[in-house]
C-alpha positions as CSV (number, residue, x, y, z in Angstrom):
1,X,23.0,-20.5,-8.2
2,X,24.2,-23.1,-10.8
3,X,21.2,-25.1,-9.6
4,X,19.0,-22.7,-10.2
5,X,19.9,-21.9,-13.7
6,X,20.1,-26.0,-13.8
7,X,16.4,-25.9,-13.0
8,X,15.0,-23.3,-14.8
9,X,16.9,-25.0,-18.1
10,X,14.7,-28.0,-17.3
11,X,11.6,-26.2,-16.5
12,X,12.0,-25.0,-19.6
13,X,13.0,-27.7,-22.0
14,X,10.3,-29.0,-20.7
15,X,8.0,-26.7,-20.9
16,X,8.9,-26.3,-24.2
17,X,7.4,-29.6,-25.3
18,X,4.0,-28.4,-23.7
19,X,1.6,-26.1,-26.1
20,X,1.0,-22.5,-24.6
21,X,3.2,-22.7,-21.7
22,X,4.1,-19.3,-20.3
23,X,7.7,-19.9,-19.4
24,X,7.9,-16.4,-16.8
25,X,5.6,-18.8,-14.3
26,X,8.1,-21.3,-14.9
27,X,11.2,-19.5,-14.1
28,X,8.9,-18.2,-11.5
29,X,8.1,-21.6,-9.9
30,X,11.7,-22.7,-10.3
31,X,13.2,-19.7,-8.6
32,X,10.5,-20.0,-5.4
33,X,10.9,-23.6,-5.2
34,X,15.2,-23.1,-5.4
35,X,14.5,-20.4,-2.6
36,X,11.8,-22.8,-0.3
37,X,14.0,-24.1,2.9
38,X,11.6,-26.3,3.1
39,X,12.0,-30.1,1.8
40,X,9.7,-31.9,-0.5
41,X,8.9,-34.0,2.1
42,X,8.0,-31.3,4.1
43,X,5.7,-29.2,1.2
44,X,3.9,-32.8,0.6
45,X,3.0,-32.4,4.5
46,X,2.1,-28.8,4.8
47,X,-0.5,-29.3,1.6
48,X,-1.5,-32.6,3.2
49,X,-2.2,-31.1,6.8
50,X,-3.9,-27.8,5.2
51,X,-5.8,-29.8,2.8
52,X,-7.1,-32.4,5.8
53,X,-8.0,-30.0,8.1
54,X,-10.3,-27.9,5.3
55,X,-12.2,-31.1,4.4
56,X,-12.2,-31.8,8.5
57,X,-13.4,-28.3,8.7
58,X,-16.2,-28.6,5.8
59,X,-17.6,-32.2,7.8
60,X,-17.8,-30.6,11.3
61,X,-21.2,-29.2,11.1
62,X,-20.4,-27.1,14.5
63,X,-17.2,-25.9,12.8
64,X,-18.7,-22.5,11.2
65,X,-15.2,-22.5,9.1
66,X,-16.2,-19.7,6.6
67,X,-13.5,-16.9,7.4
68,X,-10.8,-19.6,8.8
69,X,-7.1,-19.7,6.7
70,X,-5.1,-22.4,8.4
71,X,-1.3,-21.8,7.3
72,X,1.1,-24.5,7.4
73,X,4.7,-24.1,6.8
74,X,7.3,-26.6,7.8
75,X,4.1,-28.7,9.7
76,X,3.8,-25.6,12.0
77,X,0.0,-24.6,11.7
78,X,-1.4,-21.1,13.0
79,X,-5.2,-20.3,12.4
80,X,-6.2,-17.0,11.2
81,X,-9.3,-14.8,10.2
82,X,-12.4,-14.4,12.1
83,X,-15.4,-16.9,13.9
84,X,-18.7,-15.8,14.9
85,X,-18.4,-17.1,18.5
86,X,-15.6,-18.5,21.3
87,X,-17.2,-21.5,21.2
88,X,-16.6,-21.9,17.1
89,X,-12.7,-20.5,18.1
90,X,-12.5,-23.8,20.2
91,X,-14.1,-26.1,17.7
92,X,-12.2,-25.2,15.2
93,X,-9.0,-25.5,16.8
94,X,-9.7,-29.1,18.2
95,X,-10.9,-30.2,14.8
96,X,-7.3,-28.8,13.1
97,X,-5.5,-30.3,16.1
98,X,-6.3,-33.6,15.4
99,X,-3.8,-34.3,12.8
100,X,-0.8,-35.6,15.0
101,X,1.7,-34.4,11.5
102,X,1.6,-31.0,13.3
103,X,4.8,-29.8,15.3
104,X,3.0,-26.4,17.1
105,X,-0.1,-25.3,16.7
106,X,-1.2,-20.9,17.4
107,X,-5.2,-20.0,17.0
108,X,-5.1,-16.4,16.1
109,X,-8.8,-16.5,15.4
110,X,-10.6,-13.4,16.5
111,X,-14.1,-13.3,17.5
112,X,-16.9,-11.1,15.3
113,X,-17.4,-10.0,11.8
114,X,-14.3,-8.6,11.8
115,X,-13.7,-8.3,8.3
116,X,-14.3,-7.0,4.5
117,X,-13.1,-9.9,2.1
118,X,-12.0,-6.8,-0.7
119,X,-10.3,-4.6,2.1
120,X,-8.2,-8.0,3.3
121,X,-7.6,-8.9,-0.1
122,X,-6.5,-6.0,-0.8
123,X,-4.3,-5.5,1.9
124,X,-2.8,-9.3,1.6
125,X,-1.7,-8.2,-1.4
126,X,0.5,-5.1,-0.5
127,X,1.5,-7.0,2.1
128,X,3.2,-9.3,-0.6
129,X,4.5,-6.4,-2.8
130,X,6.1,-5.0,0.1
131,X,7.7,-8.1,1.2
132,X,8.8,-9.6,-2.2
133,X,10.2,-6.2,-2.5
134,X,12.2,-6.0,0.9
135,X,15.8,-6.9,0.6
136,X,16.9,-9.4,2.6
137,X,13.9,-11.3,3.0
138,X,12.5,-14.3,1.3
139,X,9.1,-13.9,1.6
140,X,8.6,-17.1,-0.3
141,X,9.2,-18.9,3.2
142,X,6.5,-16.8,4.7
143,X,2.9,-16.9,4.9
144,X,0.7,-14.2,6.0
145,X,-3.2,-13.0,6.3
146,X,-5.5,-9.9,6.8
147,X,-8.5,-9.6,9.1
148,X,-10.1,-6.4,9.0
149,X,-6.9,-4.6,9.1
150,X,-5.0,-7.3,11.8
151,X,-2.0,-9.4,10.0
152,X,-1.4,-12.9,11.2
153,X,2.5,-13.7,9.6
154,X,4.0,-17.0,10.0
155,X,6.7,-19.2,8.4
156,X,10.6,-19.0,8.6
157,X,13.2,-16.3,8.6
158,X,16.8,-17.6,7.9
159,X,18.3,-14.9,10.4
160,X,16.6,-12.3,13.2
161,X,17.7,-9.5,10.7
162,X,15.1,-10.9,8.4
163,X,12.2,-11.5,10.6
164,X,12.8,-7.8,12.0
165,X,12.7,-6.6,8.5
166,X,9.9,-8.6,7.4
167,X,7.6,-7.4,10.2
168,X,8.8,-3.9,10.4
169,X,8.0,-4.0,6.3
170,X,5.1,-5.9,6.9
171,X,3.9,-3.4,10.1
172,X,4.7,-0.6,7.8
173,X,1.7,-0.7,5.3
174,X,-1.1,1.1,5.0
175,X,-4.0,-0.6,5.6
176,X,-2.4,-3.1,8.5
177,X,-3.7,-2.2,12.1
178,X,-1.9,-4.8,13.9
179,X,0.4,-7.6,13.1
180,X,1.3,-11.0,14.9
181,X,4.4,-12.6,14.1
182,X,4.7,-16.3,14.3
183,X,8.2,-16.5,12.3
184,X,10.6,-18.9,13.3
185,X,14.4,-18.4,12.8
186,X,16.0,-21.0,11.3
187,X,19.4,-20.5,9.7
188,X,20.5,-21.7,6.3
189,X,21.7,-25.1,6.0
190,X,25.2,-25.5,4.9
C-alpha cells in the first residue's frame, strides 16, 4: 500500500505542474497500474503485439477485420467478435499469429453478423461495473468482449476463487448469453 500512496503523491505532484489536469484519472491510473501483475515490460508487449496485428490486419486485404478485438494480456492473445465467413476466421488468425512475441494464441471468432455494436457496448460495459464491483477480483488484470450477447473473457486471476467469481459475476448479467473464459491463474508474487 505504501507504494501506492508513494505513486499517487507523484502522479500528483506532478500533475500538479500540468494546467487542467483532472487528478481522479490520476489516482485512477496509479491505483490500476499498482494493481497490474503485469510488468512494464510485459504492457510495452501486449500494446506492441495488439497494435501490430491491427495494422497487419488493416494491410491484409483478405483479412475482412471490421468486428475483430484481439486482446492481449501477459503476450497471451485470444481473438473475439464476429467474421463474415470461415475462411476470414482462418485469415485472420494466421495474419495475428505471425508475431512470434505471442505465448498462446485462442480464435473465439464466430461466424455471421452476429452482433449490434450499441447492444455489445452496452453490455461490455455492465460487464465492467459488475466486475469492478465484485470483491475479490481485480478486474483490472482482465480483459473481456460482447458479441451479440456471447462474452469472450481473458487475462489473469491471482487465485481459482477469483476466476470463479469473476465468471459466475460476469455469467450473471443480463444481457450475456454465453461466456468463454480464457483466465489464467497465476498467484501473487511474493
Amino acid at each position: 500500500m505504501k507504494g501506492v500512496l508513494g505513486a499517487i503523491s507523484l502522479l500528483l505532484a506532478a500533475g500538479a505542474a500540468q494546467a487542467q489536469v483532472d487528478p481522479l484519472s490520476i489516482i485512477g491510473r496509479a491505483v490500476t497500474t499498482a494493481m497490474d501483475v503485469r510488468t512494464k515490460a510485459e504492457v510495452a508487449a501486449d500494446v506492441e503485439i495488439a497494435a501490430d496485428a491491427n495494422k497487419r490486419l488493416v494491410k491484409d486485404k483478405r483479412a475482412q477485420w471490421s468486428g475483430v478485438t484481439v486482446m492481449t494480456f501477459a503476450q497471451h492473445v485470444v481473438l473475439a467478435g464476429a467474421v463474415k465467413s470461415a475462411q476470414a476466421k482462418q485469415i485472420v488468425e494466421e495474419v495475428v499469429q505471425q508475431d512470434k512475441r505471442i505465448r498462446s494464441f485462442r480464435n473465439e471468432l464466430l461466424v455471421g453478423d452476429l452482433g449490434s455494436l450499441v447492444k455489445d457496448t452496452a453490455l461490455e460495459a455492465k460487464i465492467n461495473a459488475a466486475l469492478t464491483a465484485a470483491k475479490g477480483v481485480a478486474s483490472v488484470n482482465m480483459r473481456w468482449t460482447a458479441t451479440g450477447g456471447r462474452v469472450v473473457l481473458m487475462g489473469v486471476a491471482q487465485s481459482q476463487q477469483e476466476a470463479g467469481v469473476a465468471v459466475a459475476k460476469a455469467r450473471a448479467v443480463d444481457g450475456v448469453k454465453s461466456l468463454k473464459s480464457h483466465l489464467r491463474v497465476v498467484p501473487k508474487k511474493g
